[in-house]
C-alpha positions in Angstrom: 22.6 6.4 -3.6 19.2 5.8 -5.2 17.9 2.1 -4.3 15.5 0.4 -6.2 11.9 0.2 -4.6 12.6 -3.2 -3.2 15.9 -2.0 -1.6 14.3 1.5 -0.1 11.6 -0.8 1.1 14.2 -2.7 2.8 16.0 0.4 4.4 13.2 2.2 5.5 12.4 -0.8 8.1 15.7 0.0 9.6 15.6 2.3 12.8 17.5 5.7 13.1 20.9 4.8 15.3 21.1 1.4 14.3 24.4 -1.0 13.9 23.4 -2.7 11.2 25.0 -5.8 9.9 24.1 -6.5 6.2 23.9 -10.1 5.1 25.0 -11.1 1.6 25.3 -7.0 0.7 26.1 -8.1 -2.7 27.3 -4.3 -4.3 26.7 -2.4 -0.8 24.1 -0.1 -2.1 22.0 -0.9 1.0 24.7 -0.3 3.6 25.7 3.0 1.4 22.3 4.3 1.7 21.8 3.7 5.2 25.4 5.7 5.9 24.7 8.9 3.4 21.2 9.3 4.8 22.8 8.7 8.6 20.0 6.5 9.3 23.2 4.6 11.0 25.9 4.6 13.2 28.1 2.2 11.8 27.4 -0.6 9.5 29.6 -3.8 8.6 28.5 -5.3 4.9 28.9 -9.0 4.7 29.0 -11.6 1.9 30.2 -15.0 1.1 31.5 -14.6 -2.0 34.5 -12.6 -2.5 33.6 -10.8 -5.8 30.5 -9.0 -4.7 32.7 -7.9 -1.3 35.4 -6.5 -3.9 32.6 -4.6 -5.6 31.0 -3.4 -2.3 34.0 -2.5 -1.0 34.8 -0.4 -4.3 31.3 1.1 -4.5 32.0 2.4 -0.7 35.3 3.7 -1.3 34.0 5.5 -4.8 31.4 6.8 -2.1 34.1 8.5 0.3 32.0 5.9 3.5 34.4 3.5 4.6 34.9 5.2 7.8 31.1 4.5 8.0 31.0 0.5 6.5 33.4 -2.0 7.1 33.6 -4.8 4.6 33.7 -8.4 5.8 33.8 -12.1 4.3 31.4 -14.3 5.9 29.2 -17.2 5.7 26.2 -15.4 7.1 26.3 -13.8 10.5 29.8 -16.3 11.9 32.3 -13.3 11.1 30.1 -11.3 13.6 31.1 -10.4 17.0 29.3 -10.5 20.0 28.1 -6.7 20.4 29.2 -5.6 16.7 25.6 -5.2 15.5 21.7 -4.7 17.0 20.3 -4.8 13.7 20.5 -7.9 10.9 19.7 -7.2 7.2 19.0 -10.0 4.9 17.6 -8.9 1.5 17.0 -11.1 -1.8 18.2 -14.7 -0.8 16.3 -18.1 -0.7 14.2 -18.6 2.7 16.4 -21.8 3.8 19.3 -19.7 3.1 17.9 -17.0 5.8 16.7 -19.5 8.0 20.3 -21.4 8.1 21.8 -18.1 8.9 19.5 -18.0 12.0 20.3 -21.3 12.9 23.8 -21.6 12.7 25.0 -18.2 14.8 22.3 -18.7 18.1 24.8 -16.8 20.3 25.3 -13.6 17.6 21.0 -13.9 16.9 19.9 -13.5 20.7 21.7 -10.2 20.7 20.6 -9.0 17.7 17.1 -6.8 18.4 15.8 -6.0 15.0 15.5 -8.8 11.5 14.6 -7.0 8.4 14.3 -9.4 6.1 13.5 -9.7 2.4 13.3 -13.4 1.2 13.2 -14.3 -2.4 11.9 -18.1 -1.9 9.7 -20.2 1.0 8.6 -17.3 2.4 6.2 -19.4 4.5 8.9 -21.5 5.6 10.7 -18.6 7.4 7.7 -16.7 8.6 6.5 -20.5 10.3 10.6 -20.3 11.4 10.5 -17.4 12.9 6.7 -17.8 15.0 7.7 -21.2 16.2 11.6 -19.6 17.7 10.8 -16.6 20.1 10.5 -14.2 17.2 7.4 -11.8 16.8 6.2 -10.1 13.9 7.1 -5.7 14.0 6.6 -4.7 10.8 5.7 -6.0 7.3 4.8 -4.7 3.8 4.7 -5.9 -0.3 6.6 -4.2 -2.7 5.9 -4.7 -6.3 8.7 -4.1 -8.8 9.3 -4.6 -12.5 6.1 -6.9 -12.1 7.6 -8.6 -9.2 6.2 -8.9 -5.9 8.2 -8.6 -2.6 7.4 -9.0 1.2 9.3 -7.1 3.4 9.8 -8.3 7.1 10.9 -6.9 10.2 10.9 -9.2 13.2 11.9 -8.9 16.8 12.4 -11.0 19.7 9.1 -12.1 21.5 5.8 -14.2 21.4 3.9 -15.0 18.7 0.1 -16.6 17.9 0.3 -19.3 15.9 -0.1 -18.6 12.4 -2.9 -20.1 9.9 -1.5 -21.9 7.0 -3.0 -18.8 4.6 -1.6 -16.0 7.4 1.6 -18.6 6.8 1.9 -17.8 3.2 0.7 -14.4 2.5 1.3 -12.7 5.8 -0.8 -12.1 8.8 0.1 -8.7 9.2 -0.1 -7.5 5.3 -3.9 -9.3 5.7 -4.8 -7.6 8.9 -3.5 -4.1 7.3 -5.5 -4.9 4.0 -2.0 -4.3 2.4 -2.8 -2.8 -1.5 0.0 -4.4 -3.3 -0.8 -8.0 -1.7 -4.5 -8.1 -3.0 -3.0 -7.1 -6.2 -0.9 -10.2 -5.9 -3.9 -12.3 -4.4 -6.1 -11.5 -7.7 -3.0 -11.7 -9.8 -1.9 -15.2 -8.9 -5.9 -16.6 -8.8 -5.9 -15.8 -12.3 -2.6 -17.3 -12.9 -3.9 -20.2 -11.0 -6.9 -20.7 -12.3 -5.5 -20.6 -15.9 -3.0 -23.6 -15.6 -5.9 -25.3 -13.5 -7.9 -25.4 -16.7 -5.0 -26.2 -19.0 -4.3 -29.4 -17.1 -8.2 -30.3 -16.7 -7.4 -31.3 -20.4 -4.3 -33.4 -19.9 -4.0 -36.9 -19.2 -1.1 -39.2 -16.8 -0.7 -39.0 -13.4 1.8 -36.3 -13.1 -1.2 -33.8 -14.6 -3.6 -35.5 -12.1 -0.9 -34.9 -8.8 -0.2 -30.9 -10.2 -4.1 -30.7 -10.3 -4.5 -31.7 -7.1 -1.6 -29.3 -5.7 -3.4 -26.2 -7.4 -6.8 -27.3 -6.2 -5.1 -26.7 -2.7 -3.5 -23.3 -3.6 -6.3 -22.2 -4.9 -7.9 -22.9 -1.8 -5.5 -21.6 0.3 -5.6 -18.8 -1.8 -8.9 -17.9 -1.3 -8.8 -19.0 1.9 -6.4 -15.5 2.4 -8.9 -13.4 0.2 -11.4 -14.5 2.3 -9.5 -13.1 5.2 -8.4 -9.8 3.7 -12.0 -9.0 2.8 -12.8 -9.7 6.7 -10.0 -7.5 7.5 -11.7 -4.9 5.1 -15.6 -4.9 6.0 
């Protein structure tokens, strides 16, 4: 199975041995990879929605792995057992998706020892989550794709520092490390910003006045975070 670079991103976070338990596996290409490359013992790929299981489960069995991944219907982790998994997977879903998942299964989440996470939307949100819960920061890394860009998370149980609001929304670790692909994001989204900053300089009404003043404070917490990766870097 060849992933896509966001995927393999994903899957190399995960440790060798693991039992993994993917979250909304959608066609199973992540669990199948992590069986054919024996990176783990035993996975079990969930989803909520019954079609994608169908077409995991028919991807798996066209792969010859289903004594390797089990298939299961689930509204996040509450189809898990107690001792079933050590590792959670939870790639390209909404922030307050992956934070609800958290929420609602505390037992099933204090066992769990590894998070790899991949969210698609209030990436702050869940990294502010996570620091505030008992969760500490492992691993983390920005993938871009197809002109998309992707953080990559894995967390573990433990302490945090409290996180600054720029560290909040472009990654204390990825800033620290001087991460490549996030100052490519950093310069890419300044530009963008700075462009519809300009563009509604010229426009009149008070909704054009309020989006002003919410890209006058991106921009600033923006550079706020270059300011910081150029620290990192001298």
């Amino acid at each position: 199975m060849e992933l896509s670079k966001r995927l393999a991103s994903v899957a190399s976070l995960v440790r060798e041995g693991a039992l993994a338990a993917d979250v909304g596996t959608d066609h199973g290409y992540v669990p199948i990879y992590l069986a054919q490359t024996g990176k783990c013992r035993h996975i079990i790929a969930m989803d909520v929605n019954p079609g994608p299981l169908l077409r995991a489960s028919e991807h798996i069995r066209e792969h010859g792995l289903n004594h390797r991944i089990e298939t299961r219907l689930s509204d996040g982790l509450k189809a898990l057992r107690t001792g079933e998994a050590d590792t959670m997977i939870a790639a390209g879903m909404g922030g307050g998706l992956v934070i609800r998942i958290l929420e609602e299964s505390p037992e099933i989440v204090k066992e769990i020892q590894e998070f790899i996470l991949q969210p698609q939307s209030e990436i702050h949100k869940v990294r502010a989550y996570l620091s505030q819960t008992g969760f500490r920061l492992a691993e983390e890394k920005m993938i871009e794709e197809e002109g998309k860009f992707y953080p990559v998370m894995k967390w573990i149980h433990g302490k945090e520092p409290a996180y600054s609001e720029p560290e909040l929304y472009y990654g204390r670790k990825l800033l620290a490390d001087r991460d490549l692909v996030l100052y490519q994001f950093l310069v890419r989204e300044e530009g963008r910003m700075e462009s519809i900053y300009q563009r509604l300089k010229e426009q009149s009404g008070e909704g054009a006045r309020r989006r002003l003043r919410e890209i006058d404070r991106e921009l600033v917490r923006l550079r706020q975070a270059m300011a910081l990766y150029q620290h990192c870097f001298a």
